[in-house]
N, CA, C and O atoms as CSV, one atom per row, in Angstrom:
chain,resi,resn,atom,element,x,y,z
A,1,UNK,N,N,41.315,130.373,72.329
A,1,UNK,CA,C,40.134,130.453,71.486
A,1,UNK,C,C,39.265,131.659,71.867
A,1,UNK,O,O,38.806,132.383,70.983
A,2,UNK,N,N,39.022,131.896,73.220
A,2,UNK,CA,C,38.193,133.236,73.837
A,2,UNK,C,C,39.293,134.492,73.669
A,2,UNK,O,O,39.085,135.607,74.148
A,3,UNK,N,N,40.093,134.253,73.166
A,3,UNK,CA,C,40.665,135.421,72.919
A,3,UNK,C,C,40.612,135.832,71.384
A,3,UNK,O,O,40.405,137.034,71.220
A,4,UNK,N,N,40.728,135.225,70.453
A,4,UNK,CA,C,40.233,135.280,69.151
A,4,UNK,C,C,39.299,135.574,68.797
A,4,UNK,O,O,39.128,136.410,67.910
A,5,UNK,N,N,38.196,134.808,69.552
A,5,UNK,CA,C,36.588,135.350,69.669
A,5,UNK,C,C,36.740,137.177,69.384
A,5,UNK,O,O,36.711,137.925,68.407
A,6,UNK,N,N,36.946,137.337,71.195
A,6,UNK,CA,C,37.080,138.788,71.593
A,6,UNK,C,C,37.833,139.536,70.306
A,6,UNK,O,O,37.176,140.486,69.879
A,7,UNK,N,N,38.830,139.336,69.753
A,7,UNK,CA,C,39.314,140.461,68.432
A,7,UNK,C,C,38.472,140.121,67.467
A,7,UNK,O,O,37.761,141.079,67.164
A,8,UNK,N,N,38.282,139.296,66.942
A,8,UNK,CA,C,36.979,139.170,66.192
A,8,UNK,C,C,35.728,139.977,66.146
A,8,UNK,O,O,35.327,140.484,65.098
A,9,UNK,N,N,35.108,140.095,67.300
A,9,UNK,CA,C,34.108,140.565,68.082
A,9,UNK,C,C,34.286,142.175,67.661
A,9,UNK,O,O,33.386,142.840,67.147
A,10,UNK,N,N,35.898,142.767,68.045
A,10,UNK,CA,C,35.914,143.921,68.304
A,10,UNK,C,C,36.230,144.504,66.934
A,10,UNK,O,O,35.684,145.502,66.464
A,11,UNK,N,N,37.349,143.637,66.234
A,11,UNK,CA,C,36.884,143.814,64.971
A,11,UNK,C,C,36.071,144.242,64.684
A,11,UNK,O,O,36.087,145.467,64.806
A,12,UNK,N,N,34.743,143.600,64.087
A,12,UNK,CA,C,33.485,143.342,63.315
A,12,UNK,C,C,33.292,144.572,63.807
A,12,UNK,O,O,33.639,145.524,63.108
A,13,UNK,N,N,32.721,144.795,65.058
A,13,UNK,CA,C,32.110,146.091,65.650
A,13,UNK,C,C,32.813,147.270,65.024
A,13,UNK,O,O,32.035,148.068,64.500
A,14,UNK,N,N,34.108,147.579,64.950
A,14,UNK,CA,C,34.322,148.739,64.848
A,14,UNK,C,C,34.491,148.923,63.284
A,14,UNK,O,O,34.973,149.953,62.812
A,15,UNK,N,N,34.044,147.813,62.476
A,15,UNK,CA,C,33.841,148.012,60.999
A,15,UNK,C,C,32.483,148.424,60.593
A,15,UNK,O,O,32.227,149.075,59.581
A,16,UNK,N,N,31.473,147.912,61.627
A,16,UNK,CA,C,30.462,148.503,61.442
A,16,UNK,C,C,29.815,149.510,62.102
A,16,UNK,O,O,28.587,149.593,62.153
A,17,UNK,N,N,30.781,150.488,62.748
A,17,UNK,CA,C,30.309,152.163,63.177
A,17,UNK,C,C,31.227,152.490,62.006
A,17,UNK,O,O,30.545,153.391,61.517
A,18,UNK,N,N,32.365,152.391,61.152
A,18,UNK,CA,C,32.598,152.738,60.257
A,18,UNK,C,C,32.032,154.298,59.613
A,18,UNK,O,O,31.194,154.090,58.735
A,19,UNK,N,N,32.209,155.313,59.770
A,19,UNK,CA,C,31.283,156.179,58.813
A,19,UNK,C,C,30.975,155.820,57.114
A,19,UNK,O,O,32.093,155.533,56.687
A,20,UNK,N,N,30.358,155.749,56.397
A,20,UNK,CA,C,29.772,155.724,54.951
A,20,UNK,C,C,30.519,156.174,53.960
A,20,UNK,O,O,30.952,157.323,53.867
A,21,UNK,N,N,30.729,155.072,53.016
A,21,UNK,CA,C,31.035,155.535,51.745
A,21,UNK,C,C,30.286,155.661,50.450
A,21,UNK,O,O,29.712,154.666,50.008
A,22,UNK,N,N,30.241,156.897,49.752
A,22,UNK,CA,C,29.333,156.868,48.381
A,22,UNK,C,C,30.415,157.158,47.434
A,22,UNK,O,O,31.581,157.535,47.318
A,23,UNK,N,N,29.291,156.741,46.787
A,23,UNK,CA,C,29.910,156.805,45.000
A,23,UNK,C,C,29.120,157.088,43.772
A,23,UNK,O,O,28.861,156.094,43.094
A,24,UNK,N,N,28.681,158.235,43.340
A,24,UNK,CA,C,27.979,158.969,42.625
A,24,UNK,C,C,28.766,158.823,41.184
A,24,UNK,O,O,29.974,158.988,41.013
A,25,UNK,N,N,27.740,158.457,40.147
A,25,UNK,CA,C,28.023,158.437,38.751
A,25,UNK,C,C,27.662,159.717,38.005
A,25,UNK,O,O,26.507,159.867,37.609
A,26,UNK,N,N,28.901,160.955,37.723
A,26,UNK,CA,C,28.565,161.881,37.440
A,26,UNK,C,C,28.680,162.101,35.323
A,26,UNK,O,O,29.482,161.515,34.597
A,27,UNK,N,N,27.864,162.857,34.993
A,27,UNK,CA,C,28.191,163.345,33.224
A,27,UNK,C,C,29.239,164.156,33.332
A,27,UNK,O,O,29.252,165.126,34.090
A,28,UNK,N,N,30.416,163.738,32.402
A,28,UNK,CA,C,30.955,164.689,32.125
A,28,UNK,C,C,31.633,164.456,30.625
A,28,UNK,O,O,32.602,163.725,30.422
A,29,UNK,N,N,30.919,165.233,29.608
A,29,UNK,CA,C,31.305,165.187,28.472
A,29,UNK,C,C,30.707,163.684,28.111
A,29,UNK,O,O,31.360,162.848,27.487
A,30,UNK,N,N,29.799,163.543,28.441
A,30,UNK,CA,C,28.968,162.464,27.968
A,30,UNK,C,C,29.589,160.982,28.435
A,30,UNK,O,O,28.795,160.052,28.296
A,31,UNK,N,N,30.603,160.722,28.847
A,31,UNK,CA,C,31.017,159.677,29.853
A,31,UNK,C,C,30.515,160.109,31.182
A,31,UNK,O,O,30.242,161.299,31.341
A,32,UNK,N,N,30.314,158.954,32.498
A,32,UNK,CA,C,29.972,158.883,33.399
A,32,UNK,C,C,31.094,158.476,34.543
A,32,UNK,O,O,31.309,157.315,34.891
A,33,UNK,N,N,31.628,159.395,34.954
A,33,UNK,CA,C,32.836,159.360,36.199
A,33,UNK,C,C,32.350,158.994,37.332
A,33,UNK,O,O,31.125,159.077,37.428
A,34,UNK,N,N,33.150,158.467,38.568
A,34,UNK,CA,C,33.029,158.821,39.438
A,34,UNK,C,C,33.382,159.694,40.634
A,34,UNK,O,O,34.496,160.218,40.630
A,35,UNK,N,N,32.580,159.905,41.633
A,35,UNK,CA,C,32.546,160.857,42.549
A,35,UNK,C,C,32.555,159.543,43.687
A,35,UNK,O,O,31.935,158.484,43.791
A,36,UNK,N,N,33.784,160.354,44.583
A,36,UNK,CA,C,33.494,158.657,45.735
A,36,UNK,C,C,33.786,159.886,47.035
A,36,UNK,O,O,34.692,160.711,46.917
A,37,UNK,N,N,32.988,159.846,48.094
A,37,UNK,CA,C,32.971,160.363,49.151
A,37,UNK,C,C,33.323,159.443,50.206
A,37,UNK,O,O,32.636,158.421,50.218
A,38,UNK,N,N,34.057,159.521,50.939
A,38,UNK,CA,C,34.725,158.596,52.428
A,38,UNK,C,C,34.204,159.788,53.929
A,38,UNK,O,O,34.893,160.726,54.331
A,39,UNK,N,N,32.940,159.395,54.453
A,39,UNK,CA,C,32.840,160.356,54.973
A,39,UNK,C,C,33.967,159.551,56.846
A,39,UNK,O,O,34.283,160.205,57.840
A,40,UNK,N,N,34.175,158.341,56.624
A,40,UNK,CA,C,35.127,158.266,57.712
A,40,UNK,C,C,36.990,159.012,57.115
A,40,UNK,O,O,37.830,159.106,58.010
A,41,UNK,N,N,37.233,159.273,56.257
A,41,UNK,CA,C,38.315,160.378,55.862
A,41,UNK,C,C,38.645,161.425,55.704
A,41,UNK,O,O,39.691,162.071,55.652
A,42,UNK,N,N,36.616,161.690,55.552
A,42,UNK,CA,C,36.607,163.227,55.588
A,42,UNK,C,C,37.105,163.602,54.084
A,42,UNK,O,O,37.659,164.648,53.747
A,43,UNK,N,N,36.765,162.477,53.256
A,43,UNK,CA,C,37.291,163.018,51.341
A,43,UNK,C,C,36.521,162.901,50.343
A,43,UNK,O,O,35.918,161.828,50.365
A,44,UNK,N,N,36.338,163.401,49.676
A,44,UNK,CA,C,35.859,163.265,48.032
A,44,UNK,C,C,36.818,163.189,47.080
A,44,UNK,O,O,37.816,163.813,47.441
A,45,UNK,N,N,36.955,162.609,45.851
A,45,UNK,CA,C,37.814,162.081,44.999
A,45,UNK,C,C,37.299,162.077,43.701
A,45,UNK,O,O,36.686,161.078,43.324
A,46,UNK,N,N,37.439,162.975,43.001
A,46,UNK,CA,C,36.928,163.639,41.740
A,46,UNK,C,C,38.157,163.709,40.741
A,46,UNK,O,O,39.106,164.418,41.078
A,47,UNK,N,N,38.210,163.027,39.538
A,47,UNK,CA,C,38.951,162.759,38.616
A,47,UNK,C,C,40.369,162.364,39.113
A,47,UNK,O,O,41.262,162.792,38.381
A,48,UNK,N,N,40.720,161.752,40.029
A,48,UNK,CA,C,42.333,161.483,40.703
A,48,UNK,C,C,42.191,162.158,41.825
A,48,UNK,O,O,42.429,161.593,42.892
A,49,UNK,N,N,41.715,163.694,41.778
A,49,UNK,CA,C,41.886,164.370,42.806
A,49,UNK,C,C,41.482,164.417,44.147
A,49,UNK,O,O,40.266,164.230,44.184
A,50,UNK,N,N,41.967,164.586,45.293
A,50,UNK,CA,C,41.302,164.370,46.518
A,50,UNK,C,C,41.091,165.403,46.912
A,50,UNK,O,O,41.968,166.262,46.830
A,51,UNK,N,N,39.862,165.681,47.473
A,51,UNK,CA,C,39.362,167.083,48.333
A,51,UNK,C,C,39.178,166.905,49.811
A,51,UNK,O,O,38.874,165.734,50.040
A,52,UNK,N,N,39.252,167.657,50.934
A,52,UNK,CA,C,38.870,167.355,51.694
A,52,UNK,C,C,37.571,167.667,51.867
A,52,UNK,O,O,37.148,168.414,50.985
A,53,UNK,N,N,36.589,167.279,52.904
A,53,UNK,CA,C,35.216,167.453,53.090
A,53,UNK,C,C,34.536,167.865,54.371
A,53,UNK,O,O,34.752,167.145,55.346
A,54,UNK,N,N,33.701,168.975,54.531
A,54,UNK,CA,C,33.058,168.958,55.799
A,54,UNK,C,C,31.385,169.360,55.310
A,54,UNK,O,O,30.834,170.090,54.485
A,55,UNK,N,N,31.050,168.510,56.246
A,55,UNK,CA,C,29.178,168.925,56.174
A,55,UNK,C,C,29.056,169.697,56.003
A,55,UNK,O,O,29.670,170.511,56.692
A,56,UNK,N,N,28.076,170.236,54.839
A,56,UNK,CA,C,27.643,171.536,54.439
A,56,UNK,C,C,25.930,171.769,54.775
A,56,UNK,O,O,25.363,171.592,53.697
A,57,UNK,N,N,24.964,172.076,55.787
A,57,UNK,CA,C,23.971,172.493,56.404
A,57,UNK,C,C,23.043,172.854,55.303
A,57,UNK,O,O,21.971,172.279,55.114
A,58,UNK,N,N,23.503,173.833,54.585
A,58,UNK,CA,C,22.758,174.191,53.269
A,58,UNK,C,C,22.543,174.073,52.169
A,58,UNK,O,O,22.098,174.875,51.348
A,59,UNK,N,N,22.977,172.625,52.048
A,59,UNK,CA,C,22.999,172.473,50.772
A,59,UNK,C,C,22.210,171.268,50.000
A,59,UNK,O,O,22.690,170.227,49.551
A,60,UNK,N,N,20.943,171.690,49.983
A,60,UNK,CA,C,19.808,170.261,48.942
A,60,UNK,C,C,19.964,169.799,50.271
A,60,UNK,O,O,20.426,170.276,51.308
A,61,UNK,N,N,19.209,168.248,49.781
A,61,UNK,CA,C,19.236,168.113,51.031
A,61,UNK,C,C,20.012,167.270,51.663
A,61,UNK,O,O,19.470,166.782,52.654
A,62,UNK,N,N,21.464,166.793,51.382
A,62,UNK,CA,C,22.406,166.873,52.236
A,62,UNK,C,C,24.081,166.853,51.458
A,62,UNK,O,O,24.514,165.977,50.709
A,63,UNK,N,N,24.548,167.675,51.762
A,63,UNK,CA,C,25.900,168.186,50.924
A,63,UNK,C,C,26.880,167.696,52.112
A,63,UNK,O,O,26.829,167.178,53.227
A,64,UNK,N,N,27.954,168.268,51.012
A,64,UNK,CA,C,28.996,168.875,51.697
A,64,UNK,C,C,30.246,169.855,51.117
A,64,UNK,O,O,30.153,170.137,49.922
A,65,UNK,N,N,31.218,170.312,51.733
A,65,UNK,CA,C,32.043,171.525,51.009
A,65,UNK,C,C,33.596,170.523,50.774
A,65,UNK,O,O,34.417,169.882,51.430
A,66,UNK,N,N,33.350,170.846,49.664
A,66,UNK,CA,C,34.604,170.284,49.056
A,66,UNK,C,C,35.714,171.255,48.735
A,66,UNK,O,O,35.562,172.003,47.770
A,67,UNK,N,N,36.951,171.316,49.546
A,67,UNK,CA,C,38.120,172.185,49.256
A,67,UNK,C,C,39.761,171.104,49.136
A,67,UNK,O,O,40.068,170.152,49.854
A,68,UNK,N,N,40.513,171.687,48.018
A,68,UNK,CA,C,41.434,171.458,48.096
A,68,UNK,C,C,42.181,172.558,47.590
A,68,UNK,O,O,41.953,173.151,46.536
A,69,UNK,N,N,43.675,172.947,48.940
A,69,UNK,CA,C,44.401,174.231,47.584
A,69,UNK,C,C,43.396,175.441,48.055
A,69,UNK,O,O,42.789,175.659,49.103
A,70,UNK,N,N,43.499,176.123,46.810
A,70,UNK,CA,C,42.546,177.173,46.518
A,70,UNK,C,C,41.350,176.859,45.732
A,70,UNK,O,O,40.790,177.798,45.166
A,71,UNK,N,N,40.889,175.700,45.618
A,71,UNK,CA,C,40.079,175.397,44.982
A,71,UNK,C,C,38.366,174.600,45.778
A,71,UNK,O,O,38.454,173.424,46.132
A,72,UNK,N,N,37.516,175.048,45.898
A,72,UNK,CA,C,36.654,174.528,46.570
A,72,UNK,C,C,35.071,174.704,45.421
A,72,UNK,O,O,34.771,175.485,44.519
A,73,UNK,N,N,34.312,173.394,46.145
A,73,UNK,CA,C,32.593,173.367,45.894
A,73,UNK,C,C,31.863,173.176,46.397
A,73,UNK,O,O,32.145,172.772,47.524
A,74,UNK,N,N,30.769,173.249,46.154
A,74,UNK,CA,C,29.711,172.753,47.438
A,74,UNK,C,C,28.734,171.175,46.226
A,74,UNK,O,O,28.252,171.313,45.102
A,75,UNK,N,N,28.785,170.087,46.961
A,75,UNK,CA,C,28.656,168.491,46.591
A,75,UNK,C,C,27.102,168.678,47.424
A,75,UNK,O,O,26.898,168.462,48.619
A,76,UNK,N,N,26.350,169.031,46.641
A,76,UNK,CA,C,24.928,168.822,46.951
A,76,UNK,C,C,24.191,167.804,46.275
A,76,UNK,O,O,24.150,167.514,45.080
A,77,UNK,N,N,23.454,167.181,47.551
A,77,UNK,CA,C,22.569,165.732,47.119
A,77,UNK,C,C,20.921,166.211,47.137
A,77,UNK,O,O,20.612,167.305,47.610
A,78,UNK,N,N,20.125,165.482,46.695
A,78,UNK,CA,C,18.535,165.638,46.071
A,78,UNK,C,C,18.147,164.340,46.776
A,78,UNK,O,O,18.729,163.561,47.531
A,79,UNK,N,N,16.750,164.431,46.148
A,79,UNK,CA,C,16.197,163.139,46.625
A,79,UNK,C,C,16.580,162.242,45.680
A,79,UNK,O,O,17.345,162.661,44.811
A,80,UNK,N,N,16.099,160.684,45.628
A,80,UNK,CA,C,16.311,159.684,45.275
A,80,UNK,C,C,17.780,159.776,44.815
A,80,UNK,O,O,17.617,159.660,43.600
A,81,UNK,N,N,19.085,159.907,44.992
A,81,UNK,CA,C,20.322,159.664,44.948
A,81,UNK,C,C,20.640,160.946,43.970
A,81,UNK,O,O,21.781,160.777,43.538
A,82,UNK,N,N,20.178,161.945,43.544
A,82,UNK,CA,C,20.523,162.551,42.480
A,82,UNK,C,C,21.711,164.052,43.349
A,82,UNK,O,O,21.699,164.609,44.446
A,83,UNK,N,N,22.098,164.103,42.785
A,83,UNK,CA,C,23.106,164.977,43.221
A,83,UNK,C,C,23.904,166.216,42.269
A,83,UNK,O,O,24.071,165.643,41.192
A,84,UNK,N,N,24.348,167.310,42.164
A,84,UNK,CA,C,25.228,168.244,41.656
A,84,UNK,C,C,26.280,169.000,42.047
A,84,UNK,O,O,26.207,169.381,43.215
A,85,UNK,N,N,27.320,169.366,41.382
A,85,UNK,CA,C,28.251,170.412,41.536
A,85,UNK,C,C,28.450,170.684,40.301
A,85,UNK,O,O,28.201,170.101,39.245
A,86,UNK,N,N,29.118,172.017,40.691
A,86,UNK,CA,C,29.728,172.736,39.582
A,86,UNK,C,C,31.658,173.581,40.100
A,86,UNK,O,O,32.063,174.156,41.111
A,87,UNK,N,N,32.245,173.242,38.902
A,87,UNK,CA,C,33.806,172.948,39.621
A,87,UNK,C,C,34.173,173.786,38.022
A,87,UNK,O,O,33.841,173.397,36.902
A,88,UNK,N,N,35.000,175.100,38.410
A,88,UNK,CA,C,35.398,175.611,37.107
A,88,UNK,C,C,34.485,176.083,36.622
A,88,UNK,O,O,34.789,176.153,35.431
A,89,UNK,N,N,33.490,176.488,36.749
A,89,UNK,CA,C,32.202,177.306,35.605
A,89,UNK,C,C,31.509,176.088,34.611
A,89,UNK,O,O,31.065,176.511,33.543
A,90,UNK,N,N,31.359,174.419,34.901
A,90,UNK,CA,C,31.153,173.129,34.944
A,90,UNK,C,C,29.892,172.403,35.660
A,90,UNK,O,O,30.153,171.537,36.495
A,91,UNK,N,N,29.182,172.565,35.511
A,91,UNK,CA,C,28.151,171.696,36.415
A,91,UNK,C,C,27.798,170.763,35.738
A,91,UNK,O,O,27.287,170.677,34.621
A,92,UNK,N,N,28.309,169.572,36.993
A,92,UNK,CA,C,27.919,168.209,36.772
A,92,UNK,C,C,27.110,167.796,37.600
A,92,UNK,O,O,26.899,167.965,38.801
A,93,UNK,N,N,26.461,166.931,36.361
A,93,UNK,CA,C,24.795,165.876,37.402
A,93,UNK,C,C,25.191,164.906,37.569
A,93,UNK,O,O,25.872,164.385,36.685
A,94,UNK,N,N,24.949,164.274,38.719
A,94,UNK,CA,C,25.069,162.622,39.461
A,94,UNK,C,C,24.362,161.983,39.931
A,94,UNK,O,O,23.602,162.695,40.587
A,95,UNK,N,N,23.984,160.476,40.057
A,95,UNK,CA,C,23.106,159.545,40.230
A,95,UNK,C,C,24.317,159.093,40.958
A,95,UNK,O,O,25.472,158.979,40.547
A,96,UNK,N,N,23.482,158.710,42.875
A,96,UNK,CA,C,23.993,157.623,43.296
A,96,UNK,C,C,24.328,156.131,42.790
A,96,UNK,O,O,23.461,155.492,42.194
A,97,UNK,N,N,25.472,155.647,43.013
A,97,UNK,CA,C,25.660,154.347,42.148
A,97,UNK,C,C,24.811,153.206,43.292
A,97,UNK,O,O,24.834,153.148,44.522
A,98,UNK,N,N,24.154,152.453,42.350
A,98,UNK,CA,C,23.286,151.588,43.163
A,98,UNK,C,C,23.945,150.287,43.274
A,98,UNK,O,O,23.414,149.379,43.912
């Protein structure tokens, strides 16, 4: 039984240092997609596609750089959940999903 406890225990714990996941409801073409960031994967996931991700310092006030391939953006956040990129000559607006 004290051993079940203990994985239990260690479980739980290491689900909750977990790094954060978001999920931003972006316009595009007047439907609302999502944008899902795994910052314990280090990914963003934009129409199927997966990007990888690293903190971006400069960007609103807190981004990050999205590259996959030859293809990269910078995923900048605002206050109250609002967020943008632009991918292809494209800029899309996003609201954190609540």
């Amino acid at each position: 039984m004290k051993k079940l406890l203990l994985i239990a225990l260690v479980l739980g714990s290491s689900q909750a240092e977990a790094a954060p996941t978001y999920t931003y409801l972006c316009q595009d073409h007047g439907r609302k997609l999502p944008v899902k960031i795994d910052e314990s994967k280090n990914t963003l996931t934009w129409k199927g596609t997966v990007y990888s991700i690293k903190v971006k310092e400069d960007c609103g006030r807190y981004g990050w750089r999205a590259e996959k391939d030859d293809v990269g953006f910078d995923f900048c956040t605002a206050t109250q959940g609002a967020a943008d990129f632009e991918l292809n000559g494209v800029t899309y607006v996003c609201d954190m999903k609540r």
